[in-house]
C-alpha positions in Angstrom: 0.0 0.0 0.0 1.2 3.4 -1.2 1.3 6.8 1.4 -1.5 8.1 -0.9 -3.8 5.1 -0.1 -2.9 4.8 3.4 -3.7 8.6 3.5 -7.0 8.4 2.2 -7.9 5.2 4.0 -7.0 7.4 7.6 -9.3 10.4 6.1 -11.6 8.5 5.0 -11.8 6.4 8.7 -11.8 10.3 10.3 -14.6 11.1 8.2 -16.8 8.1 8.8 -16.2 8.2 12.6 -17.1 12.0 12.7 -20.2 11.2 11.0 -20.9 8.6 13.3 -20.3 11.0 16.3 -22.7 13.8 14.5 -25.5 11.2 13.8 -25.6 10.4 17.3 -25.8 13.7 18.5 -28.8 14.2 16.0 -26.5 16.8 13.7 -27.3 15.3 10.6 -26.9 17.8 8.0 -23.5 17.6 9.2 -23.5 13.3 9.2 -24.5 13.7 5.8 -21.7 16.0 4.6 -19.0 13.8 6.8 -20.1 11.0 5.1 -20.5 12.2 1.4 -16.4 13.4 1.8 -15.6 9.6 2.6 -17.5 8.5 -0.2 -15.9 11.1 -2.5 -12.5 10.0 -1.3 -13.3 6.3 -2.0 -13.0 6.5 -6.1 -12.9 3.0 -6.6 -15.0 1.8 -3.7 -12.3 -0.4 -2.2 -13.3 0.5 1.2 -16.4 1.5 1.3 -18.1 -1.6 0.7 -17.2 -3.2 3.7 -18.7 -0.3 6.1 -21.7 0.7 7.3 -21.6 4.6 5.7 -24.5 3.7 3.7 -26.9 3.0 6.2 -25.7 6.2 8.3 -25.8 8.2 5.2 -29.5 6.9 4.1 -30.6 7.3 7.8 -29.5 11.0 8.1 -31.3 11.8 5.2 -34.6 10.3 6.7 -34.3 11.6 9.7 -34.2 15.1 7.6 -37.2 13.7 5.5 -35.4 13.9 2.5 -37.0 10.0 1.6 -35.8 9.7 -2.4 -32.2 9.9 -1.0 -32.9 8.2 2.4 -34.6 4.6 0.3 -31.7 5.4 -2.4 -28.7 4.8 0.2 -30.4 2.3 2.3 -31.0 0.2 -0.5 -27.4 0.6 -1.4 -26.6 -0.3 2.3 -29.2 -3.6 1.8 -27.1 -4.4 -1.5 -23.8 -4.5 -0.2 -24.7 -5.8 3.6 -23.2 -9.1 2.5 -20.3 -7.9 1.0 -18.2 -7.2 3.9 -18.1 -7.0 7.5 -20.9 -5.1 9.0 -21.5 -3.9 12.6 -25.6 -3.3 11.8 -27.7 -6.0 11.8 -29.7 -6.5 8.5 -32.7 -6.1 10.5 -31.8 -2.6 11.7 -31.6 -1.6 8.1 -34.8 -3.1 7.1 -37.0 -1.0 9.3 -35.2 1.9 8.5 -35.9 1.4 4.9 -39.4 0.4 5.8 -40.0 3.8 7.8 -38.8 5.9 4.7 -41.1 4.1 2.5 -43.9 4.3 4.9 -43.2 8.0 5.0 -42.8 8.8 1.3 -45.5 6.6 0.0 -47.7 7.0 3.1 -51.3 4.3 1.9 -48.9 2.6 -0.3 -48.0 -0.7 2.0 -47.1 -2.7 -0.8 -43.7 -0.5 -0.4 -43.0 -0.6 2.8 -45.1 -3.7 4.5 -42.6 -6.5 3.0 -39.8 -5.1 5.3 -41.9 -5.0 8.4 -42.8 -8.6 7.8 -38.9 -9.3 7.6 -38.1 -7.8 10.4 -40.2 -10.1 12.6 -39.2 -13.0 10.9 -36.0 -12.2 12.0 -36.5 -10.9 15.6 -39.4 -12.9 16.6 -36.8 -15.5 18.2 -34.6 -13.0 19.4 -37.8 -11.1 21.1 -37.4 -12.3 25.0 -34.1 -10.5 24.6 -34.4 -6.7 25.7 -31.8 -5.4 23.8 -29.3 -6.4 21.0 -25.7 -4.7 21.2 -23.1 -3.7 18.7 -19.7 -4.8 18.6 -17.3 -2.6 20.6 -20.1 -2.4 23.2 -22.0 0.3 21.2 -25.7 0.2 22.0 -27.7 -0.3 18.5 -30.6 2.0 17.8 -33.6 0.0 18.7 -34.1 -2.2 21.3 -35.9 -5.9 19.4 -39.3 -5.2 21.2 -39.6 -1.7 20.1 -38.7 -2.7 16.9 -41.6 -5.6 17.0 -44.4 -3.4 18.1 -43.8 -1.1 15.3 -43.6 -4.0 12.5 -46.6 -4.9 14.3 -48.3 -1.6 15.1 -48.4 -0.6 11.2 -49.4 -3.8 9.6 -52.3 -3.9 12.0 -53.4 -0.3 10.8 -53.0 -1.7 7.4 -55.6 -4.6 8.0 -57.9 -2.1 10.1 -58.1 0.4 6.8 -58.6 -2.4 4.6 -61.4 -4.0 6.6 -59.5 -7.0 7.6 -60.5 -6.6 11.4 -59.1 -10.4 12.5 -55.7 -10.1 10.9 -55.7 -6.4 12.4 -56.7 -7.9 15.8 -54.0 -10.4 15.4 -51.0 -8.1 14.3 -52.4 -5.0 17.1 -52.4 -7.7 20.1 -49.2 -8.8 19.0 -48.0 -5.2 18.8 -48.9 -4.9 22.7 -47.5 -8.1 23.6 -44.1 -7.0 22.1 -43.7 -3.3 23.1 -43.0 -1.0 25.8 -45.9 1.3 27.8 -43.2 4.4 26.8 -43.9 4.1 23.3 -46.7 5.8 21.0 -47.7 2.7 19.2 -48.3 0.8 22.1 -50.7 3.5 23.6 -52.3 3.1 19.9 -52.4 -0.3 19.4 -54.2 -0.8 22.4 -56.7 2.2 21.1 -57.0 0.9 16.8 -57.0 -2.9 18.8 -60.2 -1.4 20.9 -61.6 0.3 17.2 -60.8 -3.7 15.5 -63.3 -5.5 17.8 -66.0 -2.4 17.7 -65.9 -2.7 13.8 -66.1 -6.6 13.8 -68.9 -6.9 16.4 -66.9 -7.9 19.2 -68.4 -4.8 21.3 -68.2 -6.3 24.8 -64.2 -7.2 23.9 -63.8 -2.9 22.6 -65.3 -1.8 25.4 -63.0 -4.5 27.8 -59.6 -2.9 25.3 -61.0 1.0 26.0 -61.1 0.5 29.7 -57.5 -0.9 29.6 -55.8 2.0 27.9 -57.8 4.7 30.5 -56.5 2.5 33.1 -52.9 2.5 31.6 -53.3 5.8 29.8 -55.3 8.3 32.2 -53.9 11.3 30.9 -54.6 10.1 27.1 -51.4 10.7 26.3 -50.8 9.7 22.5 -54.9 8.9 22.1 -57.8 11.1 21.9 -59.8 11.1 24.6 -63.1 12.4 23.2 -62.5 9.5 20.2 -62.3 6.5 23.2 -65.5 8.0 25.2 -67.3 8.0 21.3 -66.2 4.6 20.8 -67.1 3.1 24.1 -70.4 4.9 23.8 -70.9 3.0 20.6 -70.5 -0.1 21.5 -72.9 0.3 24.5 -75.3 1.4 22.3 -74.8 -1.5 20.2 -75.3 -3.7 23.6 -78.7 -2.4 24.8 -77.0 -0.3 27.1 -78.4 3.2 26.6 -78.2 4.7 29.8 -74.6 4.1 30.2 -74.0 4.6 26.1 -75.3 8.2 26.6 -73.3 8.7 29.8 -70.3 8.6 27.6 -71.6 10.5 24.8 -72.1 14.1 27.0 -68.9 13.3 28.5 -67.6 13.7 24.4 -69.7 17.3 24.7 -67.9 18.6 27.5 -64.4 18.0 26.1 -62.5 20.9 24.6 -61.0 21.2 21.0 -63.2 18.1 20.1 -63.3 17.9 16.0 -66.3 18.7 14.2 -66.7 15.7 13.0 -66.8 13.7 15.9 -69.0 16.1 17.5 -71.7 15.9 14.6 -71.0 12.4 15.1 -71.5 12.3 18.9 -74.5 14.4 18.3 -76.2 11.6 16.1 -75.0 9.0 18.4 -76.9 10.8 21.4 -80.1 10.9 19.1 -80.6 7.5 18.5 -79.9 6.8 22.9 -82.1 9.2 23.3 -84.9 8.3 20.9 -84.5 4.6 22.2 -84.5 5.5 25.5 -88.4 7.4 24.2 -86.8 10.7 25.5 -87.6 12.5 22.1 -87.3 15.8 22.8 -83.6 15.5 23.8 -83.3 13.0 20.9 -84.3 16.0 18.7 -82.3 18.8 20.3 -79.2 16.1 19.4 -80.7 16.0 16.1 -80.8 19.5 15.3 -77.3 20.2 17.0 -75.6 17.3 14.4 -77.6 19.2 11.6 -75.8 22.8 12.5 -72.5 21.5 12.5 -72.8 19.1 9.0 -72.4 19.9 5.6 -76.1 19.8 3.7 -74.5 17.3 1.7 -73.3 14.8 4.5 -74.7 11.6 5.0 -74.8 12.0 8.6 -77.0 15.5 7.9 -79.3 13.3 6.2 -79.8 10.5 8.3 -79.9 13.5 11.5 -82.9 14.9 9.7 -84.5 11.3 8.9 -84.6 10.6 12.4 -85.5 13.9 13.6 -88.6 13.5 11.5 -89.4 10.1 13.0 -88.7 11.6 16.8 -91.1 14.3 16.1 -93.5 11.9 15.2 -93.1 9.7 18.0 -93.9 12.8 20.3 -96.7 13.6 18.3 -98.0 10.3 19.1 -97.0 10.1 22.5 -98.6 13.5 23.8 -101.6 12.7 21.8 -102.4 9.8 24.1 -101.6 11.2 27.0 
């Protein structure tokens, strides 16, 4: 080896560790120019190849939420991971190239959904351990069950838009059995797992999910609180259980900063408890309220005024035979 190689070989090792250092530190417009001047020194990729600067690079740029160039050097950091020695575990690079396509291509989970299922094909034996280390001692970036819950955590919201509710169940009770209570997805898994069961029938088993997440979440930290009291109040209506169904529908009214939507929706929701419950005159006062805050082309503005039609009618009838 010449002086000129062995020169560049030490600039390029200086470069790569500074990068390092600035990624950890979260400095990673300057990560990404640290590593960019070892790749410019590497002409003929000699050295390169057998490094991790990819990943680092790719990451940096995600982290910025510049995606094209994060998914272009991760997938040059999945290309070459078996052509040298590498300190990252594959895994570690799939769910970083699974989070950029997930955040590029956002509905698209034919992207990003084959890297999720990876990476608990590959941690799912490693999952009673809490966390995996790098060489040297250096603590990797995400402990395995963190990593689970969030493979998890999004392919359960993938089922739940597309309807599936028992592969969502499945994939958003596996999510909670792989996570930590200090993570987001955990506090929504156990809310979209609560949503899974309402939407597939399972009411009693929603309502049983809510009541867990208040108990574990009472500050509804990550959740909305007015969107759990909806739900639970849904599913007691759909149980018979009107008095405590409506219970949880005025506690949605006297929330602040609920959305419009949900309080249209709430409205409704109180109607028909109401209206079961023969109390039409609250029923239509709920009525009218869902009507002032719809569209007059919404569905739920239509189906407010059917019913407020029929309650009127049903008081009509009732005071006549009074």
């Amino acid at each position: 080896m010449n002086t000129f190689e062995d020169n560049d070989r030490k600039k390029i090792n200086t470069y790569i560790d500074v990068g390092k250092a600035n990624f950890g530190q979260k400095r990673f417009h300057e990560a990404i120019d640290n590593f960019n001047q070892a790749l410019n020194l590497d002409h003929d990729f000699t050295y390169l190849k057998s490094h991790d600067t990819y990943y680092f690079l790719g990451e940096s740029y995600r982290q910025l939420n510049q995606f094209n160039e994060a998914i272009k050097y991760l997938g040059e950091a999945l290309a070459l991971f078996d052509t040298g020695a590498s300190q990252i575990d594959i895994w570690v690079i799939y769910l970083a190239l699974a989070r950029a396509l997930r955040e590029a291509s956002n509905q698209d989970a034919t992207k990003w959904m084959p890297y999720y299922y990876k990476i608990i094909e590959i941690l799912a034996p490693k999952a009673k351990n809490k966390w995996l280390f790098w060489q040297k001692a250096e603590p990797i970036f995400e402990p395995v069950p963190e990593a689970m819950l969030e493979a998890y955590y999004y392919i359960g919201l993938y089922h739940l838009f597309k309807e599936e509710y028992d592969n969502a169940i499945y994939s958003l009770t596996k999510a909670i059995d792989s996570g930590s209570r200090k993570q987001p997805e955990f506090v929504q898994a156990y809310f979209y797992l609560g949503r899974s069961y309402l939407r597939n029938n399972n009411n009693q088993q929603a309502i049983k999910i809510y009541q867990q997440l208040i108990k574990i979440n009472p500050k509804f930290q990550w959740v909305d609180e007015a969107s759990i009291y909806y739900d639970i109040g849904q599913a007691l209506y759909k149980l018979g259980k009107y008095e405590q169904a409506m219970e949880y529908g005025l506690k949605v009214l006297v929330l602040n900063r609920v959305e419009v939507d949900l309080l249209a929706e709430t409205h409704l929701g109180l109607g028909h408890t109401y209206f079961a419950l023969e109390s039409f005159e609250k029923a239509i006062e709920h009525y009218q309220n869902c009507i002032k805050l719809t569209s007059p082309k919404s569905s739920i503005r239509r189906t407010a005024v059917e019913y407020m039609v029929n309650a009127n009618e049903a008081l009509t009838e009732k005071d006549s035979t009074r």
